[in-house]
C-alpha positions as CSV (number, residue, x, y, z in Angstrom):
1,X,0.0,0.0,0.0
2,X,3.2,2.5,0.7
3,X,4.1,1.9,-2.8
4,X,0.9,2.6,-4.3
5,X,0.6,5.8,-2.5
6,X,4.1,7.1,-3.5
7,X,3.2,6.3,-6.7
8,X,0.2,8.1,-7.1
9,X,1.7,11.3,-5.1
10,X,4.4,10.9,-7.8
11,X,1.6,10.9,-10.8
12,X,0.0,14.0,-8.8
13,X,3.8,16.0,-8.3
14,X,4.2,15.8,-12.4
15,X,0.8,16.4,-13.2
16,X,1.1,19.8,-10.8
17,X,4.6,20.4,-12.3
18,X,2.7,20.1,-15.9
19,X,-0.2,22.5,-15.1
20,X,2.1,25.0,-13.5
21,X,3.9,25.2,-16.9
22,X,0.7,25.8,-18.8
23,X,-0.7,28.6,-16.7
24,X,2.7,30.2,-16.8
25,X,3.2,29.2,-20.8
26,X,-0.3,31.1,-20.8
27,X,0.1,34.0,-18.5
28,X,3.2,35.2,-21.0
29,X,1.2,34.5,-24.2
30,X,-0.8,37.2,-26.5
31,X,-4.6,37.7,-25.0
32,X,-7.2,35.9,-26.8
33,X,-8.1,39.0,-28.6
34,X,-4.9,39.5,-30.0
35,X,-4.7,36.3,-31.4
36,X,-7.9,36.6,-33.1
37,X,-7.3,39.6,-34.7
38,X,-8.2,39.4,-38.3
39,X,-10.1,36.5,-38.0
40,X,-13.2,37.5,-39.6
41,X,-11.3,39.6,-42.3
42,X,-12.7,40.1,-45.7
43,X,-15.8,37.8,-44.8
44,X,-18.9,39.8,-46.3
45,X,-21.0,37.4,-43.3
46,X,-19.4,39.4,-40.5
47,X,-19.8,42.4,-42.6
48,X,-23.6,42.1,-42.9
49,X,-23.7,40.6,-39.3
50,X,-22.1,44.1,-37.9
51,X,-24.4,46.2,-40.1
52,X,-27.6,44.4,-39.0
53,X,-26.7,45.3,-35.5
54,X,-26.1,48.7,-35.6
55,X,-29.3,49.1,-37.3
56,X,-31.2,47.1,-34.4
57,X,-29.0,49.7,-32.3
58,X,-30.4,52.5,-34.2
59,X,-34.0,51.7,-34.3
60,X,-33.8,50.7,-30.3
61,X,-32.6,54.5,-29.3
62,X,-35.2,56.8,-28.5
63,X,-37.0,59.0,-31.1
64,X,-36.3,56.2,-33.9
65,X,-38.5,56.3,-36.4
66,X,-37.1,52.5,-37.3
67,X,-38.9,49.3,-35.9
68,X,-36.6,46.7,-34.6
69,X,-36.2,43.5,-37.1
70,X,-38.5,40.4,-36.2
């Protein structure tokens, strides 16, 4: 029983020892923003999707004479 608990602390040590180098491998990385910059680029779907919203913006501000799309 010794043995099988020295080997399972000895699983848990390197699995800690492996997590602590991802969050650190992360913590000095880009922010997710920055590394989807461009992403939707040139895609005429995103371009629509963006215009749509504003326009649902628009017609939610007071005094719009716009109805909200259904």
């Amino acid at each position: 029983m010794p043995d099988q608990i020295e080997e399972r602390v000895a699983l848990l040590e390197a699995e800690v020892a492996r997590l602590k180098t991802k969050v650190e491998d992360s913590a000095s990385s880009r922010p997710w923003w920055e590394k989807i910059t461009g992403t939707f680029a040139n895609n005429p779907a995103y371009d629509e999707a963006m215009h749509l919203g504003q326009e649902y913006r628009k017609s939610l501000r007071p005094g719009s004479s716009e109805s909200p799309a259904s």
